[in-house]
C-alpha positions in Angstrom: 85.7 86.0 87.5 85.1 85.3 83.9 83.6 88.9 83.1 87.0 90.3 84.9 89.0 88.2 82.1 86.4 89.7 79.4 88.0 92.7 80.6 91.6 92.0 80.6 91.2 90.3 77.1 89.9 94.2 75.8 86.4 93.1 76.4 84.4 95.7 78.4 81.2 95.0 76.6 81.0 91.1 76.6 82.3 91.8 80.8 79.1 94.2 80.8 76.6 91.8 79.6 77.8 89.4 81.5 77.7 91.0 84.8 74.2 92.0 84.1 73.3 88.3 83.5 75.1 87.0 86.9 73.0 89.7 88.4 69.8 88.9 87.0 71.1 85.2 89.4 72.3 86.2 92.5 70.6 89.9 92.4 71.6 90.1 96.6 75.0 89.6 95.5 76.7 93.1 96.8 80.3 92.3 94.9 78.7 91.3 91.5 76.6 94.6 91.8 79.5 96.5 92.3 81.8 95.1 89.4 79.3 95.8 87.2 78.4 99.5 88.6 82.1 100.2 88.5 82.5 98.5 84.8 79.6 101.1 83.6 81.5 103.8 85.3 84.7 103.1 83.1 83.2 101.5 79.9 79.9 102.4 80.2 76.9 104.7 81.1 77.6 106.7 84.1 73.6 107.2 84.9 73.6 103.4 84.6 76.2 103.3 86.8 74.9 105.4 89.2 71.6 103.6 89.3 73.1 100.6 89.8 75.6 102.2 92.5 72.2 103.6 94.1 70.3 100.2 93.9 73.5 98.3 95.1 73.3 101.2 98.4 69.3 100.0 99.1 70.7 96.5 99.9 69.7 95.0 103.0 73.4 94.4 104.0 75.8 97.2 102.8 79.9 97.4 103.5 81.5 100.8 103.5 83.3 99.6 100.4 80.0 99.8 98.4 79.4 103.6 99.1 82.9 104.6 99.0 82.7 102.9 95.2 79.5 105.2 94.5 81.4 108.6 95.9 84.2 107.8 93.9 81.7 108.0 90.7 80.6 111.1 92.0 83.9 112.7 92.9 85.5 112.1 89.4 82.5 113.5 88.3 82.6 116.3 89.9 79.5 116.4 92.6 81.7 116.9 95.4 78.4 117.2 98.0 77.2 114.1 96.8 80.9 112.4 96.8 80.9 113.5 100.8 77.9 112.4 101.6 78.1 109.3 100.6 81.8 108.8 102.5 79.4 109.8 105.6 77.4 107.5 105.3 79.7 105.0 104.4 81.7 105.6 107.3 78.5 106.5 109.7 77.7 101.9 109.7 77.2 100.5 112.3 80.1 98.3 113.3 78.4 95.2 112.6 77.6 96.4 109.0 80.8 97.5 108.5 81.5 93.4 107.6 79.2 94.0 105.2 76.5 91.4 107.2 
């Protein structure tokens, strides 16, 4: 995607603004979420990415790679509780959900 090149070109912040815009678009998008949660993990805010991790979770149709993304965040951070929960749950969808659909 282009904001994935923004990155690779050494720019995080132009990547960032545009991942909020192609949100703003296709906000049910769960892989556009994601990028951008996992960008403002690296580059960015981590309570932003958390948030965004969080509202990315609420999402009618979730994949097991969405929470493991947020318990890595909390891992590396350090809330190991919060890290496992979130592999629970993560691993605790449904089999139909676990397609992400």
């Amino acid at each position: 995607s282009w904001a994935r090149m923004e990155v690779r070109l050494g720019r995080p912040r132009k990547a960032l603004t545009l991942y909020r815009r192609a949100t703003n678009l296709y906000s049910e998008d769960e892989q556009l979420r994601l990028g951008w949660a996992k960008l403002e993990a690296e580059y960015g805010d981590e309570e932003t990415a958390r948030d965004l991790f969080a509202r990315t979770l609420q999402m009618e149709h979730v994949s097991p790679h969405a929470f493991q993304c947020a318990a890595l965040l909390e891992q590396r951070s350090g809330h190991l509780e919060r890290a496992r929960a979130l592999y629970g749950k993560g691993a605790d969808l449904p089999t139909a959900d676990r397609r992400g659909r």
